[in-house]
N, CA, C and O atoms as CSV, one atom per row, in Angstrom:
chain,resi,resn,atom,element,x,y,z
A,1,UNK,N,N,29.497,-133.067,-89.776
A,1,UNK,CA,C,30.259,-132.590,-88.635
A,1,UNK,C,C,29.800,-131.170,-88.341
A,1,UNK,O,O,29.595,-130.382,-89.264
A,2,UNK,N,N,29.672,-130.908,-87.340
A,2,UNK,CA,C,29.039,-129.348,-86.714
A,2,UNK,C,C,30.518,-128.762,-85.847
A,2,UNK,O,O,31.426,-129.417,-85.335
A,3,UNK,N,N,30.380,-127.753,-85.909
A,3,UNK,CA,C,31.780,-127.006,-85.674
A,3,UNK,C,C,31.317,-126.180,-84.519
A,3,UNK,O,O,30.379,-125.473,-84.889
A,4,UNK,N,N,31.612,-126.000,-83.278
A,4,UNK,CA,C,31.019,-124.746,-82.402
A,4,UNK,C,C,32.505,-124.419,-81.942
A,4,UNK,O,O,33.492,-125.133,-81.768
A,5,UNK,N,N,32.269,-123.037,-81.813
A,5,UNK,CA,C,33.393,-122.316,-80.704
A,5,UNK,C,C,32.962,-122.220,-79.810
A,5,UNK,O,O,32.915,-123.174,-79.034
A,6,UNK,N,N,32.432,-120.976,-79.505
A,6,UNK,CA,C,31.591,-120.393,-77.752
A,6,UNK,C,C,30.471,-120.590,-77.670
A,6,UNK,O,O,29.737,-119.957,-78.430
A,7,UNK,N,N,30.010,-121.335,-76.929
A,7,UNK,CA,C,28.614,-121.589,-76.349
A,7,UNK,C,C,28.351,-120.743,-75.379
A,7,UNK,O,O,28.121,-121.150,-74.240
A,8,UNK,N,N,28.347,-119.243,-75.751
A,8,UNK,CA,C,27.498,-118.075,-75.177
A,8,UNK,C,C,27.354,-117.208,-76.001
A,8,UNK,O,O,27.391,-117.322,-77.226
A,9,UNK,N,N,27.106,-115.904,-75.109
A,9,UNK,CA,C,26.095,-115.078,-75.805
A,9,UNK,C,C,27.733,-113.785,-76.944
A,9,UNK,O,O,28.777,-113.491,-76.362
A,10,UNK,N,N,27.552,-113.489,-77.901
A,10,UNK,CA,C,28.814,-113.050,-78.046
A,10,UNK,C,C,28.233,-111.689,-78.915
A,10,UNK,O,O,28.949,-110.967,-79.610
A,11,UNK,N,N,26.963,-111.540,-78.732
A,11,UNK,CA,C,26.661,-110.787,-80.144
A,11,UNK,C,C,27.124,-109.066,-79.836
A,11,UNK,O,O,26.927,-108.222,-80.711
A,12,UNK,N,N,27.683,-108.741,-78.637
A,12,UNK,CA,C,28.136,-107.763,-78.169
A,12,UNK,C,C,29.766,-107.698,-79.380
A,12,UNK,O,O,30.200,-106.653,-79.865
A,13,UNK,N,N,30.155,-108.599,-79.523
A,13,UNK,CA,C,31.073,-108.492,-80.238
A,13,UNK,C,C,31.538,-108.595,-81.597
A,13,UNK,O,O,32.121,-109.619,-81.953
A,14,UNK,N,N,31.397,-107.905,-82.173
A,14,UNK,CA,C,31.089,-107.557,-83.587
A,14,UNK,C,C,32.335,-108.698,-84.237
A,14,UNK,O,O,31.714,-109.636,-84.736
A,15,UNK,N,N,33.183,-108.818,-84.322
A,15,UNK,CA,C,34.362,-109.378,-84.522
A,15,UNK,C,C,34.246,-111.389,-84.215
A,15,UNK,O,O,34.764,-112.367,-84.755
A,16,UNK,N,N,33.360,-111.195,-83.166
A,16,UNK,CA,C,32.992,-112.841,-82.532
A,16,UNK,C,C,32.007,-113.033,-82.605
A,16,UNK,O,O,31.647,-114.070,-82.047
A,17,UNK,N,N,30.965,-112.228,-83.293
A,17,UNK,CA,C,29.243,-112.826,-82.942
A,17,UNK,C,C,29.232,-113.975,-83.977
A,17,UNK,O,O,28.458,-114.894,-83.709
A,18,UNK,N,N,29.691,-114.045,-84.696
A,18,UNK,CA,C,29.507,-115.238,-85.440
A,18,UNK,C,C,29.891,-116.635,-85.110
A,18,UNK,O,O,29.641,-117.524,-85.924
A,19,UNK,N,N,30.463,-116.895,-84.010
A,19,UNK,CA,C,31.212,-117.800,-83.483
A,19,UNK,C,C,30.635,-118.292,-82.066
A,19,UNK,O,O,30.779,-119.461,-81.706
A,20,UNK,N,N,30.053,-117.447,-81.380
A,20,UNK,CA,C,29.064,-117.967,-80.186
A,20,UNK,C,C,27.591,-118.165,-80.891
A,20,UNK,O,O,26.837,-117.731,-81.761
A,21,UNK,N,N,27.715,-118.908,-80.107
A,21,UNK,CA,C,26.167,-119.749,-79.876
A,21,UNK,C,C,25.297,-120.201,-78.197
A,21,UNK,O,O,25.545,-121.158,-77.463
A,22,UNK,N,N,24.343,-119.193,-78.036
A,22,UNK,CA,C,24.132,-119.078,-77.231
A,22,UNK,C,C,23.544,-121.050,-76.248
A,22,UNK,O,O,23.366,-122.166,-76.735
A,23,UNK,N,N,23.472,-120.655,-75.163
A,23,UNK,CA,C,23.001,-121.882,-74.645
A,23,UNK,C,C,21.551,-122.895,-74.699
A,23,UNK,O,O,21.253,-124.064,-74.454
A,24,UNK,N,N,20.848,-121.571,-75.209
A,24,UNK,CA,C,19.464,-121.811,-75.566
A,24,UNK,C,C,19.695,-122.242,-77.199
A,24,UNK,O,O,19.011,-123.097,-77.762
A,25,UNK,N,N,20.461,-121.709,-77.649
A,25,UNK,CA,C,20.530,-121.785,-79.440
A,25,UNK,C,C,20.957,-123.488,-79.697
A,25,UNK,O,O,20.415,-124.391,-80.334
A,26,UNK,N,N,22.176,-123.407,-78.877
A,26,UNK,CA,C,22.826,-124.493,-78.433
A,26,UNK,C,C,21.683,-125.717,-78.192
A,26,UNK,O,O,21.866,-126.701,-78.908
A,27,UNK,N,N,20.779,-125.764,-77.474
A,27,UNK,CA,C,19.993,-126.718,-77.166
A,27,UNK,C,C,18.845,-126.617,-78.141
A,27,UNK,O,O,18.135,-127.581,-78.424
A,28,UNK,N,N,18.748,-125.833,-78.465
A,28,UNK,CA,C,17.462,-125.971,-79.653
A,28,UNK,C,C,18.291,-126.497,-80.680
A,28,UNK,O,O,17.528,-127.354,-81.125
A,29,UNK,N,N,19.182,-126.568,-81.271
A,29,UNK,CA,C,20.148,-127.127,-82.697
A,29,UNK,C,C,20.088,-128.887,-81.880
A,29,UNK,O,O,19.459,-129.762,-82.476
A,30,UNK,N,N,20.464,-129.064,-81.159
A,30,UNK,CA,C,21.002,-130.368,-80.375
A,30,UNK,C,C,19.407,-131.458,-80.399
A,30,UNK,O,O,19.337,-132.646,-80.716
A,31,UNK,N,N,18.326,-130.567,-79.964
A,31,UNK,CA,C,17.159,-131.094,-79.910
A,31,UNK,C,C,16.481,-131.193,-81.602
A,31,UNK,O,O,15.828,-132.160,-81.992
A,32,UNK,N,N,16.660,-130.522,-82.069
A,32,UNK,CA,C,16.010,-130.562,-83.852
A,32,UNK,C,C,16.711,-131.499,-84.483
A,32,UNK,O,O,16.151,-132.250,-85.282
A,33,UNK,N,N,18.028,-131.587,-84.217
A,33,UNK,CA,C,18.649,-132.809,-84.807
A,33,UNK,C,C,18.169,-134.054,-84.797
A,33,UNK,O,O,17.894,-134.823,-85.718
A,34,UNK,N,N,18.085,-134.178,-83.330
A,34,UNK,CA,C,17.745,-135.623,-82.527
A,34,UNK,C,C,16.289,-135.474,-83.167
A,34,UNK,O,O,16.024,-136.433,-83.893
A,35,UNK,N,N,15.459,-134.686,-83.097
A,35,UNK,CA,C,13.412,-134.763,-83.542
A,35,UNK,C,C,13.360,-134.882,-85.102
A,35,UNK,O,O,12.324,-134.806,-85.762
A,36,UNK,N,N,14.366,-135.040,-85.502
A,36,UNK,CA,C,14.061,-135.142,-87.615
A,36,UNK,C,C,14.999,-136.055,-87.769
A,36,UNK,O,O,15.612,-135.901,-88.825
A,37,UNK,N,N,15.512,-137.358,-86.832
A,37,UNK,CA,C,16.017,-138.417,-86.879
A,37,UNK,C,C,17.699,-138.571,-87.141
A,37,UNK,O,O,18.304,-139.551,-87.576
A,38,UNK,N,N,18.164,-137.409,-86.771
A,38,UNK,CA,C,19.882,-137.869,-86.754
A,38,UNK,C,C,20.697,-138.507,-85.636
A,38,UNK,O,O,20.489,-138.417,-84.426
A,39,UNK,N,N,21.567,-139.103,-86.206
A,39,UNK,CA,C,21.914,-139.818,-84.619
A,39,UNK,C,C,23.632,-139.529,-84.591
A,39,UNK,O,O,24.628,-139.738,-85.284
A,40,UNK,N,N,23.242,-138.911,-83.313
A,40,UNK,CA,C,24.717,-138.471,-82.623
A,40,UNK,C,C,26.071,-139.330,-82.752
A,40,UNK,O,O,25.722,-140.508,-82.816
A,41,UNK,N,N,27.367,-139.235,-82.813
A,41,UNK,CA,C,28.402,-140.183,-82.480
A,41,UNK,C,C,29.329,-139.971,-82.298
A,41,UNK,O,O,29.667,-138.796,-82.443
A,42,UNK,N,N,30.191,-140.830,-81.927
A,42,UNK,CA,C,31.723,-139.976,-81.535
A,42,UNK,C,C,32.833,-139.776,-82.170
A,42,UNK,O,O,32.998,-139.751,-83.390
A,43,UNK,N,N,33.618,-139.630,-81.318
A,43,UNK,CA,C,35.182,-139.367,-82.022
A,43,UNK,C,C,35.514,-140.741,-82.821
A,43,UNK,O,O,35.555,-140.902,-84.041
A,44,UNK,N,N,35.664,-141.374,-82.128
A,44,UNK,CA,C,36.075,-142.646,-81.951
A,44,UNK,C,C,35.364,-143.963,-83.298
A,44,UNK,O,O,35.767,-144.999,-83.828
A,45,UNK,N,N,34.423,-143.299,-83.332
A,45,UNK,CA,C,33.030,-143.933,-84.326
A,45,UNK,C,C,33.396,-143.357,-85.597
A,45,UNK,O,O,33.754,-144.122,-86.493
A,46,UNK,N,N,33.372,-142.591,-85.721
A,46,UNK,CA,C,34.096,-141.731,-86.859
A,46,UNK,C,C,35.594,-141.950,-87.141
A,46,UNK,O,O,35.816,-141.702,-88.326
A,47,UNK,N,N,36.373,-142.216,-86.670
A,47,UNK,CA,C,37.579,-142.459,-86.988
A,47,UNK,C,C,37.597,-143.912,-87.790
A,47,UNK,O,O,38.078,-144.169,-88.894
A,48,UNK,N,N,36.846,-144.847,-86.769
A,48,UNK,CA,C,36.797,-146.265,-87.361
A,48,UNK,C,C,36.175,-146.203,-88.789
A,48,UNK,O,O,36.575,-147.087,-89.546
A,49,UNK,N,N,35.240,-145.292,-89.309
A,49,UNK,CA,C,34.615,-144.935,-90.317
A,49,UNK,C,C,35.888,-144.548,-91.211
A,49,UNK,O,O,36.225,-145.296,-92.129
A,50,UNK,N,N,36.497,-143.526,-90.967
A,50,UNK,CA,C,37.424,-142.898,-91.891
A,50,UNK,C,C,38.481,-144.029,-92.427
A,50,UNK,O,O,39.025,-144.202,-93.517
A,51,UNK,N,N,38.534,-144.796,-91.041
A,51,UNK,CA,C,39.472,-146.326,-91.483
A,51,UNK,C,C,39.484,-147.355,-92.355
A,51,UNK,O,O,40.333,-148.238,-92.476
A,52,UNK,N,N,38.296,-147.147,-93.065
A,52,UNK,CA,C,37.354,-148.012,-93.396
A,52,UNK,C,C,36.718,-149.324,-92.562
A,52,UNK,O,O,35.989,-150.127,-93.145
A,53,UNK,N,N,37.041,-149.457,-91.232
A,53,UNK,CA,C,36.824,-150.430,-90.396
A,53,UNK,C,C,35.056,-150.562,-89.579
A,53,UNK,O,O,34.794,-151.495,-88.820
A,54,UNK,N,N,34.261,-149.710,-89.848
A,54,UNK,CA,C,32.920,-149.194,-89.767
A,54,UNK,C,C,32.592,-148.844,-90.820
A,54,UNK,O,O,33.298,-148.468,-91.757
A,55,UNK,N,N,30.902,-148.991,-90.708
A,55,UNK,CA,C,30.463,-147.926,-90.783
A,55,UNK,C,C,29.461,-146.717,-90.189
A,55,UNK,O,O,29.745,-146.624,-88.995
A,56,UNK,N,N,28.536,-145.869,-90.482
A,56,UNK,CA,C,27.992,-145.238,-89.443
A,56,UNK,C,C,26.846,-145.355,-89.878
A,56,UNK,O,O,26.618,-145.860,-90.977
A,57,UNK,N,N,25.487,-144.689,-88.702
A,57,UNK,CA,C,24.700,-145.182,-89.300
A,57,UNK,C,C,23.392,-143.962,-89.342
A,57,UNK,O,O,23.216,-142.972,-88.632
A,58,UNK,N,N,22.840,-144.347,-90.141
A,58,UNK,CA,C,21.730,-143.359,-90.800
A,58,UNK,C,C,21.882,-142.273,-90.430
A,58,UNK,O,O,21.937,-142.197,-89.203
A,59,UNK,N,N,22.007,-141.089,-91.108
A,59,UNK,CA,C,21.910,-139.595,-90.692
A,59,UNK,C,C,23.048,-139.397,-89.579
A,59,UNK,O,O,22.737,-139.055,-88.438
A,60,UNK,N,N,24.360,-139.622,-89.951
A,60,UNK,CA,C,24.936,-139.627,-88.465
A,60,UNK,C,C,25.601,-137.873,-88.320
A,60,UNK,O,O,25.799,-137.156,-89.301
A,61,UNK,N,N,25.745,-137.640,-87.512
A,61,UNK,CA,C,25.973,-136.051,-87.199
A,61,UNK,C,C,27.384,-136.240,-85.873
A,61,UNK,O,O,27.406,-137.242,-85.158
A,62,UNK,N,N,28.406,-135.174,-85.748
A,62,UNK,CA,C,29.393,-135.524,-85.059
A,62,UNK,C,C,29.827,-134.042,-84.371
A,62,UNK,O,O,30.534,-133.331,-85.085
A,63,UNK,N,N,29.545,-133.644,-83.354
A,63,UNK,CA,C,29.505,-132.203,-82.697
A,63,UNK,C,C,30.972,-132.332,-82.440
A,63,UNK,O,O,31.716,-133.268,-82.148
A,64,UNK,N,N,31.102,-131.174,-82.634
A,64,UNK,CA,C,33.109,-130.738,-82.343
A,64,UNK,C,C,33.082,-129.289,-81.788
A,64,UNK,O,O,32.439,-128.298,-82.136
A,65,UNK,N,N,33.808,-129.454,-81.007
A,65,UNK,CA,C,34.432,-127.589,-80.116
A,65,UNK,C,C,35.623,-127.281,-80.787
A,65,UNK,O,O,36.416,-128.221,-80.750
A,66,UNK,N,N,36.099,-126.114,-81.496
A,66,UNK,CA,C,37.196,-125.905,-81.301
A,66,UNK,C,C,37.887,-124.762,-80.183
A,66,UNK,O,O,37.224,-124.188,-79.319
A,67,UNK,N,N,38.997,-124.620,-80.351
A,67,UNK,CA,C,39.939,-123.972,-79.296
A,67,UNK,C,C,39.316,-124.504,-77.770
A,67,UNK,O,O,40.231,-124.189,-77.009
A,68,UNK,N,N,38.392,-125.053,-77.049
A,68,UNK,CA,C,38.240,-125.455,-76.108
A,68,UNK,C,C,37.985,-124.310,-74.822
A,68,UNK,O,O,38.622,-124.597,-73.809
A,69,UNK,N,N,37.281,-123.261,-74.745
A,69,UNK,CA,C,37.051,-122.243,-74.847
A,69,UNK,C,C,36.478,-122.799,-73.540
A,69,UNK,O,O,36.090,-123.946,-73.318
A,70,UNK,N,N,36.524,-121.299,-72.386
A,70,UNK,CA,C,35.728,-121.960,-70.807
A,70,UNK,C,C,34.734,-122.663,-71.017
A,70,UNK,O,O,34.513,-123.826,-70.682
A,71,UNK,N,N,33.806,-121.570,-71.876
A,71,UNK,CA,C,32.500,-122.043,-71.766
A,71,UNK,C,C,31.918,-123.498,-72.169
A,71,UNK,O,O,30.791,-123.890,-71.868
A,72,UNK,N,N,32.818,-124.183,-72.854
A,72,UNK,CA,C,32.856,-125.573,-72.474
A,72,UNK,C,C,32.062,-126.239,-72.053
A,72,UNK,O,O,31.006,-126.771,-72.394
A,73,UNK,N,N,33.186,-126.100,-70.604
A,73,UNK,CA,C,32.707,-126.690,-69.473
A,73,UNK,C,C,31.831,-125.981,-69.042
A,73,UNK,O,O,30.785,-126.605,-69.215
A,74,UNK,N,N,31.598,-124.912,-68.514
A,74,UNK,CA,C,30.285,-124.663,-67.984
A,74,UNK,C,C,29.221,-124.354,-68.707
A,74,UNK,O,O,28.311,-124.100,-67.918
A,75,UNK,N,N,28.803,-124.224,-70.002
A,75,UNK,CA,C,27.384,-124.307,-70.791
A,75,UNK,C,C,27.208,-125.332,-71.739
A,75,UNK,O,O,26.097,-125.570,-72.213
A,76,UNK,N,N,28.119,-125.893,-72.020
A,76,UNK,CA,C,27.774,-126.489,-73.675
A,76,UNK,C,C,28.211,-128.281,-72.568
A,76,UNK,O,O,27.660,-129.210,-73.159
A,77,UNK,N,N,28.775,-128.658,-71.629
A,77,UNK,CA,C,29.073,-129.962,-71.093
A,77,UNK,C,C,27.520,-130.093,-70.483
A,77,UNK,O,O,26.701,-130.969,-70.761
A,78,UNK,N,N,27.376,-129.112,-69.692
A,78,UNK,CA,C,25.839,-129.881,-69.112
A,78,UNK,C,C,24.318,-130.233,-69.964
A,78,UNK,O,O,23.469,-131.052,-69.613
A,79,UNK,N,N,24.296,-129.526,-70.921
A,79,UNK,CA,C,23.609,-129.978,-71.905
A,79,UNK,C,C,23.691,-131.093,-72.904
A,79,UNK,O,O,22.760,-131.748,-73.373
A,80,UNK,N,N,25.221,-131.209,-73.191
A,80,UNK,CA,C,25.733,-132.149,-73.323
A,80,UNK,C,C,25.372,-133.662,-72.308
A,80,UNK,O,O,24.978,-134.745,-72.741
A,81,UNK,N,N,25.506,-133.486,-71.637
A,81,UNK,CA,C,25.404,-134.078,-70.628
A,81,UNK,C,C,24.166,-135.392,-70.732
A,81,UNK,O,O,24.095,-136.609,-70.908
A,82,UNK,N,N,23.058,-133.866,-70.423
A,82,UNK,CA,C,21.495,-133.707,-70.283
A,82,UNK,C,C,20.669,-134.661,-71.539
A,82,UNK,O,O,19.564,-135.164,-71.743
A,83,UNK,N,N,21.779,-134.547,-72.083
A,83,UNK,CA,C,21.340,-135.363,-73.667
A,83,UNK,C,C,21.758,-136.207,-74.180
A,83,UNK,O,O,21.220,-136.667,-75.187
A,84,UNK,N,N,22.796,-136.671,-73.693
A,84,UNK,CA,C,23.780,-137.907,-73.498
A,84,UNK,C,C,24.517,-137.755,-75.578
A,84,UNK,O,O,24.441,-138.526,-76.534
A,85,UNK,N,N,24.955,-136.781,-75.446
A,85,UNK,CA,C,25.172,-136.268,-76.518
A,85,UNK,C,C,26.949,-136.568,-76.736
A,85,UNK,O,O,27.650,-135.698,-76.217
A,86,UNK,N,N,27.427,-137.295,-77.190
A,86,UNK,CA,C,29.020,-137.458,-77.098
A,86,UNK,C,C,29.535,-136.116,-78.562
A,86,UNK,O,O,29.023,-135.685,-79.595
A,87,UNK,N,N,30.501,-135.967,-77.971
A,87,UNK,CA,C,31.587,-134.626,-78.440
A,87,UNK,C,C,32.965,-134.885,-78.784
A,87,UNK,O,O,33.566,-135.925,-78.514
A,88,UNK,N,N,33.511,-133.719,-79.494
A,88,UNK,CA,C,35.034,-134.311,-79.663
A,88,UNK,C,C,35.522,-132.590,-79.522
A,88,UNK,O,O,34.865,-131.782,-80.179
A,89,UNK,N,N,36.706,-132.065,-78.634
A,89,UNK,CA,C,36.801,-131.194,-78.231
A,89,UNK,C,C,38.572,-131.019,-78.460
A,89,UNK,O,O,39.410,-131.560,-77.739
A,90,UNK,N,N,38.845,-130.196,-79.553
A,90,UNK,CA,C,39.948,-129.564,-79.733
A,90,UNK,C,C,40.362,-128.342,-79.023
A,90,UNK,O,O,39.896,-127.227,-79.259
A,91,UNK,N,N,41.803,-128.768,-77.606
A,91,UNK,CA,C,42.440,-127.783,-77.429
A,91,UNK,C,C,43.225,-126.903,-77.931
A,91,UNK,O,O,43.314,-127.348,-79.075
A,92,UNK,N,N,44.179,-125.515,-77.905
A,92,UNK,CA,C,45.135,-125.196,-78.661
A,92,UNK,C,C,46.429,-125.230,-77.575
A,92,UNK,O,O,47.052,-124.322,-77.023
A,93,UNK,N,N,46.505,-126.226,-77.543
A,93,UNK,CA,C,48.108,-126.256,-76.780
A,93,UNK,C,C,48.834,-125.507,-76.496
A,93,UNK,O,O,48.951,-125.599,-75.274
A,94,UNK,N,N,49.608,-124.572,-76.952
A,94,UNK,CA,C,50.470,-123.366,-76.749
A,94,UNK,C,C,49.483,-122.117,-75.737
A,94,UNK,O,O,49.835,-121.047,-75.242
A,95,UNK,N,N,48.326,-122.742,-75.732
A,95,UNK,CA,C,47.473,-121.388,-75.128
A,95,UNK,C,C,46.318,-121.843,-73.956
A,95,UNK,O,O,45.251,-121.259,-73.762
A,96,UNK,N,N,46.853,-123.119,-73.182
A,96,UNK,CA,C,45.622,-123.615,-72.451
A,96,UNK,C,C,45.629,-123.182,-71.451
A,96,UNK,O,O,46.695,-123.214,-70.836
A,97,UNK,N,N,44.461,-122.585,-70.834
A,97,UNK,CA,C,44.640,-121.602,-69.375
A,97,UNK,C,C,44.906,-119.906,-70.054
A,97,UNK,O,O,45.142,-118.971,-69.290
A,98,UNK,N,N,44.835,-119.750,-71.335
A,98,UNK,CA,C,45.190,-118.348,-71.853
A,98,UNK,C,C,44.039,-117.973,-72.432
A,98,UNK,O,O,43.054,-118.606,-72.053
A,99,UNK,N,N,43.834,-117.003,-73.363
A,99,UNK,CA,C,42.623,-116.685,-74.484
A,99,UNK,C,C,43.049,-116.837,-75.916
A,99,UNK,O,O,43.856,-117.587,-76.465
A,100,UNK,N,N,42.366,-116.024,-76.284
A,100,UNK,CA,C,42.126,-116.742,-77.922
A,100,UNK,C,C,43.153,-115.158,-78.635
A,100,UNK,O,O,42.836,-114.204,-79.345
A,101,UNK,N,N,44.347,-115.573,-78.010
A,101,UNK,CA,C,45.457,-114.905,-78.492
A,101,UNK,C,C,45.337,-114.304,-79.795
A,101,UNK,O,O,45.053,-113.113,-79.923
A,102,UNK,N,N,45.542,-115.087,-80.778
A,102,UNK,CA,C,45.174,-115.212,-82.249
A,102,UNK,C,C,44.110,-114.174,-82.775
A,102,UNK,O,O,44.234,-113.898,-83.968
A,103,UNK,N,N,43.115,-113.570,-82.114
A,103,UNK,CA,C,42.192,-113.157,-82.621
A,103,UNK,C,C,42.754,-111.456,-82.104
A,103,UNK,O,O,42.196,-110.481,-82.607
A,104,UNK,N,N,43.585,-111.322,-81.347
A,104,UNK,CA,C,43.818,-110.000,-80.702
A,104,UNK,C,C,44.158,-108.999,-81.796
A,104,UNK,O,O,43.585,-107.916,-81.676
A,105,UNK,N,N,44.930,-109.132,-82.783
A,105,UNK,CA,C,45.291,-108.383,-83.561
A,105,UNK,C,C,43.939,-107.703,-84.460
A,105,UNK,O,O,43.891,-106.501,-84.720
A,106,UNK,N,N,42.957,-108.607,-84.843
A,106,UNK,CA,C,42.145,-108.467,-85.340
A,106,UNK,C,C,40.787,-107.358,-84.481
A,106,UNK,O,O,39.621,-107.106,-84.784
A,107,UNK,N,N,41.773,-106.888,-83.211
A,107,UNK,CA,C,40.248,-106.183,-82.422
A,107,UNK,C,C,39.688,-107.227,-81.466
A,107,UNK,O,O,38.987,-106.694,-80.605
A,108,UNK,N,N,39.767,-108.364,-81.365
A,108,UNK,CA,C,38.107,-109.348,-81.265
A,108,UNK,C,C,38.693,-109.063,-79.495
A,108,UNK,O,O,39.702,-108.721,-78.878
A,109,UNK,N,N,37.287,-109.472,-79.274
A,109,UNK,CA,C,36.838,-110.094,-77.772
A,109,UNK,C,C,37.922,-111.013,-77.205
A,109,UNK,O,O,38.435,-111.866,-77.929
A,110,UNK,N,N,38.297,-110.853,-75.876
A,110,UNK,CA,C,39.401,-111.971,-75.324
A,110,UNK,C,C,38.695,-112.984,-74.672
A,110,UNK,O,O,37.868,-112.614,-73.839
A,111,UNK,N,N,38.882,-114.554,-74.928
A,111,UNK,CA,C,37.700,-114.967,-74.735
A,111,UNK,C,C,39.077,-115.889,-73.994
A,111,UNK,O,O,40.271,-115.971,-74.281
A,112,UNK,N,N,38.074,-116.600,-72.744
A,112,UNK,CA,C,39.230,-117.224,-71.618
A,112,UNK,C,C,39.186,-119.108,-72.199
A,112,UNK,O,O,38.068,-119.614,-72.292
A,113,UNK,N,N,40.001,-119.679,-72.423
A,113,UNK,CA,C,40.022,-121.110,-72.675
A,113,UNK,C,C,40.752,-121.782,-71.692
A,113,UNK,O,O,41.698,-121.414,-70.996
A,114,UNK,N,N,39.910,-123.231,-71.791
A,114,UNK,CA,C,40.426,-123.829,-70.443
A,114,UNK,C,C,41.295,-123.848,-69.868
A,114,UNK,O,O,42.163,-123.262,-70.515
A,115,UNK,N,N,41.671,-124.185,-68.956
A,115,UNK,CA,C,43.266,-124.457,-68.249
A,115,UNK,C,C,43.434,-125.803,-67.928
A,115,UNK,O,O,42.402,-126.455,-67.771
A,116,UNK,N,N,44.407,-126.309,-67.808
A,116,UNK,CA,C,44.923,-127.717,-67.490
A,116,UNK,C,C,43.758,-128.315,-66.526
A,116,UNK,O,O,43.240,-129.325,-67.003
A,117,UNK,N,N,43.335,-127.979,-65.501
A,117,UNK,CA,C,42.876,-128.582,-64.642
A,117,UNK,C,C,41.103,-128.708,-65.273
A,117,UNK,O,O,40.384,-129.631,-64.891
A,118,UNK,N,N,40.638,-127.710,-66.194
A,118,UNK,CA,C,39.367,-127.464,-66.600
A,118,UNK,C,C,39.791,-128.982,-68.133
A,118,UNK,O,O,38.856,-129.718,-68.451
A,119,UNK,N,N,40.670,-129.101,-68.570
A,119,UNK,CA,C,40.673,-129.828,-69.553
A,119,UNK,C,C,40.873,-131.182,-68.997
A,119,UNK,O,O,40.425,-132.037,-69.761
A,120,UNK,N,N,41.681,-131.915,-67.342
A,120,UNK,CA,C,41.361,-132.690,-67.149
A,120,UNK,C,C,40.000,-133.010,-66.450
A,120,UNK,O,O,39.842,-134.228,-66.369
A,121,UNK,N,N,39.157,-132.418,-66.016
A,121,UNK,CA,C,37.801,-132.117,-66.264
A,121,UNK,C,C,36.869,-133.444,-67.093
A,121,UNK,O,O,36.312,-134.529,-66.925
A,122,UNK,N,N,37.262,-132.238,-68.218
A,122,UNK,CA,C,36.691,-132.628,-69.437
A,122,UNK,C,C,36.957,-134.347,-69.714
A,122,UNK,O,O,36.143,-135.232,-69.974
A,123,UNK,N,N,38.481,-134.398,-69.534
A,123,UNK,CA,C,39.045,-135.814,-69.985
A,123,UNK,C,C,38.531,-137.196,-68.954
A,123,UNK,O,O,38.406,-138.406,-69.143
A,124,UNK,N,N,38.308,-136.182,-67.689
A,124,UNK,CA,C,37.550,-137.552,-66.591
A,124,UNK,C,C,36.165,-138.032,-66.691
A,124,UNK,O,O,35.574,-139.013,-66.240
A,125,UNK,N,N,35.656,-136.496,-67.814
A,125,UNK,CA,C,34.148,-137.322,-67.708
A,125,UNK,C,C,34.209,-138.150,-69.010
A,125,UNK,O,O,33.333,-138.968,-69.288
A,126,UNK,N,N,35.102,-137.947,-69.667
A,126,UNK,CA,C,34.659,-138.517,-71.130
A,126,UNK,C,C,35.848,-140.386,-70.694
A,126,UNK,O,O,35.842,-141.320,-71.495
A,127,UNK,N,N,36.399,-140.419,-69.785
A,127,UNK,CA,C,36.604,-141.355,-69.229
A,127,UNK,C,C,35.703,-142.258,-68.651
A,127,UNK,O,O,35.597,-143.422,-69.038
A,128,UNK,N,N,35.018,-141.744,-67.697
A,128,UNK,CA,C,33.596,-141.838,-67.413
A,128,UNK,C,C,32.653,-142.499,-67.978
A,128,UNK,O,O,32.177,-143.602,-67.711
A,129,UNK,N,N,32.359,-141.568,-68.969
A,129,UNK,CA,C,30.592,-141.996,-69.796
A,129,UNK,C,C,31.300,-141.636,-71.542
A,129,UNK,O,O,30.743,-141.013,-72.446
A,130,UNK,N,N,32.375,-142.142,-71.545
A,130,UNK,CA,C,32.614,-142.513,-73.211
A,130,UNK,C,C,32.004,-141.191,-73.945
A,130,UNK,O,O,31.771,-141.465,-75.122
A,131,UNK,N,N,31.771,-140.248,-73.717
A,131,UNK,CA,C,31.224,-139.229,-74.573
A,131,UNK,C,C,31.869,-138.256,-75.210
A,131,UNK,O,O,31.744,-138.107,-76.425
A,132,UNK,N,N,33.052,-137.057,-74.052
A,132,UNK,CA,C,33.834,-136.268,-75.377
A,132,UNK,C,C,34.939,-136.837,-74.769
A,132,UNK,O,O,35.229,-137.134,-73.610
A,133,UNK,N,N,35.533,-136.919,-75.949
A,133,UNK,CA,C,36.995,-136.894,-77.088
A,133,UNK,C,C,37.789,-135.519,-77.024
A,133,UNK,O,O,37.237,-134.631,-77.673
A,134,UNK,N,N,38.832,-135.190,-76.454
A,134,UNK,CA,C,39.909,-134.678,-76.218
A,134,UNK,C,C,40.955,-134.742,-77.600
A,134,UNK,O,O,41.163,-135.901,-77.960
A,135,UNK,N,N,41.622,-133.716,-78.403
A,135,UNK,CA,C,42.500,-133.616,-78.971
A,135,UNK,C,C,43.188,-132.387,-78.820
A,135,UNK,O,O,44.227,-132.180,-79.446
């Protein structure tokens, strides 16, 4: 399982550089995977796995967002996309359409996460073309 937060550039922020990943970084990780034979899968594929009702298959790898962060949708979905790459994308409920509250005390960067209308978005394409997974 691969874990991303921000799919941009964050290294301005001492407190968050560890947590963005730029869009280029982003697509070079996505492409090396796929060229040394791992194969992508979903939410959904993985669960049946955990069920014992599957199983998965060779080298399987499972991309996840947490907090659901703008950039999302606009850097890390079209590459996504581009690559037919399925996702599983954790919102934080109490904070959708807000920032990454949680991190304020600590100094960090205010970073903007989706809003209702950016998360049904998300939920129409993965309606769509079966790819990300909403929690």
């Amino acid at each position: 399982i691969l874990c991303y937060h921000s799919i941009s550039d964050l290294s301005d922020s001492p407190i968050l550089n560890a947590y963005g990943t730029t869009s280029k970084e982003f697509s070079r990780h996505l492409d090396l995977l796929k060229r040394v034979g791992f194969r992508f899968i979903d939410g959904k594929e993985f669960l049946r796995f955990l069920k014992g009702k599957a199983g998965l298959p060779r080298r399987p790898v499972l991309v996840t967002f947490d907090d659901c962060y703008k950039d999302l949708l606009d850097n890390a979905l079209p590459i996504l996309e581009e690559r037919r790459i399925p996702a599983v994308a954790f919102a934080v409920s109490g904070c959708i359409g807000g920032t990454n509250e949680w991190d304020k005390a600590i100094g960090a960067t205010q970073l903007e996460l989706l809003d209702a209308e950016g998360l049904k978005t998300l939920a129409k394409i993965y309606s769509q073309q079966k790819r990300l997974c909403l929690s």
